[in-house]
C-alpha positions as CSV (number, residue, x, y, z in Angstrom):
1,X,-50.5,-23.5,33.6
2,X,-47.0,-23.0,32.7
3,X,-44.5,-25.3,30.4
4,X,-41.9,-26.6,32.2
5,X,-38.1,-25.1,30.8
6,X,-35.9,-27.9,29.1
7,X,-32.4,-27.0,29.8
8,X,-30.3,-25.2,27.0
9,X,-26.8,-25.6,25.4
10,X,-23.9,-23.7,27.0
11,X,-23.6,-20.4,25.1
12,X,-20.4,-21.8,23.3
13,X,-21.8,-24.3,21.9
14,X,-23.7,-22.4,19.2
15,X,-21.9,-21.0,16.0
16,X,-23.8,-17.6,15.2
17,X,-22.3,-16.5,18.9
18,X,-19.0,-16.9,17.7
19,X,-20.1,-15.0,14.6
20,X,-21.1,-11.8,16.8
21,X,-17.3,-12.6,18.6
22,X,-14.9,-12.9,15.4
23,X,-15.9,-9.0,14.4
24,X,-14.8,-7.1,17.4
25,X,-12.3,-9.7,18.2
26,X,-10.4,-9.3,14.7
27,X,-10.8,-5.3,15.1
28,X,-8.8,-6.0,18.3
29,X,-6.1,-8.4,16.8
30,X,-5.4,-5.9,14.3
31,X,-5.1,-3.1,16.4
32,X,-2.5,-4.9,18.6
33,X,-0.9,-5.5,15.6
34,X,-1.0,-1.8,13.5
35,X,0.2,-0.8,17.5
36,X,3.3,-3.0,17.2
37,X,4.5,-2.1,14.0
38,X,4.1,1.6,15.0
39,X,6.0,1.4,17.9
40,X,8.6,-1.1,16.7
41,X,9.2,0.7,13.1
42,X,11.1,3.8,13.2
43,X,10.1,6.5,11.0
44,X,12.7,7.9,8.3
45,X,14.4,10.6,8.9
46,X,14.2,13.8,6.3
47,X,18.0,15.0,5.4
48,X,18.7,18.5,6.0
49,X,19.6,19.3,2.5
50,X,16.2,18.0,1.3
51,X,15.6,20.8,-0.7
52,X,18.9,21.4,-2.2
53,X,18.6,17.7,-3.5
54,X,15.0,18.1,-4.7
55,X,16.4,21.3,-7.1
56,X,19.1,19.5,-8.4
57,X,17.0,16.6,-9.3
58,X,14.6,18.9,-11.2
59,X,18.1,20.4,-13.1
60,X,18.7,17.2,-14.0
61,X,15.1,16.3,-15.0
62,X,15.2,19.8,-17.3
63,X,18.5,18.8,-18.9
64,X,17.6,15.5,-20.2
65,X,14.1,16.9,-21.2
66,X,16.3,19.5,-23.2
67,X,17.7,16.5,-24.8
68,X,14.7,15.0,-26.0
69,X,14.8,16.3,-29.4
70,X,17.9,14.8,-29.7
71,X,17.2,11.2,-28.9
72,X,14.1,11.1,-31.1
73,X,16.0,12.4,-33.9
74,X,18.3,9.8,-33.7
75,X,16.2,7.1,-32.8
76,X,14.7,8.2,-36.5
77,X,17.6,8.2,-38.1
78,X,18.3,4.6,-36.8
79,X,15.1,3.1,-37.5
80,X,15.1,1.7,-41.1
81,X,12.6,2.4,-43.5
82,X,9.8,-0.6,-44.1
83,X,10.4,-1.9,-47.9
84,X,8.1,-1.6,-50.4
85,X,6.7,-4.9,-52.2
């Protein structure tokens, strides 16, 4: 003898369904989106001269590295000296 089969709920009526959903529905949402910015977002563009710029940058990093000693000296000779009690 068999049981006889109540009907069941539609399918969207129960919430761990829509659990299983949200993951590869979210993985598609942000793909749409990453794909937008891509294509709507140009890229920067690298100047010619990039490397002529990057060694005078580092000429100027060296020169006020070659100053250092300088600075600190005179940031000594500026700072006053803590009094004795």
């Amino acid at each position: 003898m068999t049981t006889p089969v109540s009907p069941s709920a539609p399918w969207w009526t129960f919430g761990h369904v829509w659990l299983l959903i949200a993951g590869p529905a979210i993985v598609i949402v942000a793909g749409v989106v990453t794909a937008w910015l891509a294509v709507s977002t140009p890229d920067p563009v690298v100047d010619a001269d990039y490397y002529r710029r990057g060694l005078e940058i580092n000429k100027q990093l060296a020169a006020e590295k070659a100053l250092l000693p300088a600075l600190q000296g005179r940031n000594h000779a500026a700072t006053p000296t803590p009094q004795s009690r």
